[in-house]
N, C-alpha and C positions, 0 to 999 in steps of 0.2 A: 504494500500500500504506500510504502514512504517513498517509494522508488516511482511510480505513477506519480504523485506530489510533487517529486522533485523533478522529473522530467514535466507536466504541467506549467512549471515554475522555470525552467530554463529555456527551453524551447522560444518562446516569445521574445525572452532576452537576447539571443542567440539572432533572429530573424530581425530585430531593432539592430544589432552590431552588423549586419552584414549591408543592413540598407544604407549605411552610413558611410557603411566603407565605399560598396559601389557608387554614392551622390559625390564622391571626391572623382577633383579630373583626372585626369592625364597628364604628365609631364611629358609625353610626346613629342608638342610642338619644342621643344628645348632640342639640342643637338648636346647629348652629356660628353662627347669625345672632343672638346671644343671649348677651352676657357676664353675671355676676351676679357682683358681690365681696361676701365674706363676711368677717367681724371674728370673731376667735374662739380656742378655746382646744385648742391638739392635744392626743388623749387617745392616738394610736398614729400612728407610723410606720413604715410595711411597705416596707421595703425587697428587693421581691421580685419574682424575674421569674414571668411577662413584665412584670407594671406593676407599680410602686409605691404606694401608695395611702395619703394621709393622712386621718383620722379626727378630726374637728372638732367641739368642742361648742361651739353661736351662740346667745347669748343675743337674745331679740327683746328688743320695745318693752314687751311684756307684763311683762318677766322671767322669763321663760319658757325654758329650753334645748333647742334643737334638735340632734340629733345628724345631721351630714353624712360622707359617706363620699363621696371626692371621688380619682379615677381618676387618676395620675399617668403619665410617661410611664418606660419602660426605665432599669431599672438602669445600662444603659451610656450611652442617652441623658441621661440627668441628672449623670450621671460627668461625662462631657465638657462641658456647665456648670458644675461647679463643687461639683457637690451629693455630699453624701456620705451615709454611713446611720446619722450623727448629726448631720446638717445640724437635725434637729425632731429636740424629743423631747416629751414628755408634760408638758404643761404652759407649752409654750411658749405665747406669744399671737402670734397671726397675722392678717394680709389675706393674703386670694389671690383671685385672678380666673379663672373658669371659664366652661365651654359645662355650661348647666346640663343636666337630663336633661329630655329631652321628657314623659316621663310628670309631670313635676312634683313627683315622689318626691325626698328629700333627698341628692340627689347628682351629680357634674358629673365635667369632664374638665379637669384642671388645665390653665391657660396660665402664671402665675405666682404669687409671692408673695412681700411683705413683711415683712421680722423685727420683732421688735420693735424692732432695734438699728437698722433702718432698712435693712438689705441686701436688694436687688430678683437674684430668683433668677426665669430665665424672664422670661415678660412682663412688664414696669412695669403697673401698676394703671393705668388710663385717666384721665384729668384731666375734669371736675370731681370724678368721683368718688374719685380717691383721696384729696380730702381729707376729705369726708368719712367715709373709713374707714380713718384715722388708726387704728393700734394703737398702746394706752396697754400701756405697759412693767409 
């Protein structure tokens, strides 16, 4: 009888956990064999589930600005590193390192990023390239 009860009782818990998992997307459109770090200037920080999402303007070689919108990960996942939802604000200057999107449209899935104070949040920028994209304060 307890064993009837207890299947009763989990079954439903069981069919909620799975719905939740399938309602999450795909990371897909990202290309993961593919890092690209970007220099540049936050214009927004979203701190919102399910992702977070920072909003980056990248100056190129042209002088030219590009606006990147660049896929973070959970609210609570970023909690538990250390990030909070005045970690970036508008106008900060940044490196971060992402899996860019496969379409080649301006935007990726965040790994990590450098403040401008120097603080590595996430993944460390990859050597040789993080010196290269040094951010100037």
């Amino acid at each position: 009888m307890r064993s009837v009860v207890a299947s009763m009782l989990v079954v439903p818990l069981l069919g909620s956990l799975s719905s939740r998992a399938l309602a999450h997307h795909s990371f897909s459109m990202f290309d993961p064999k593919q890092e690209q770090i970007l220099t540049g200037t936050v214009t927004a920080f979203q701190w919102t589930n399910p992702h977070t999402w920072i909003e980056l303007d990248v100056p190129n070689a042209g002088g030219k600005t590009t606006h990147w919108s660049i896929e973070g990960g959970s609210v609570v996942g970023l909690a538990r590193e250390g990030w909070t939802r005045r970690t970036l604000q508008p106008g900060d200057r940044i490196s971060l390192v992402m899996h860019p999107l496969r379409s080649g449209e301006h935007g990726g899935s965040l790994m990590g990023v450098v403040t401008a104070q120097g603080k590595v949040l996430g993944a460390p920028l990859h050597p040789p390239a993080s010196k290269s994209a040094a951010v100037a304060p």
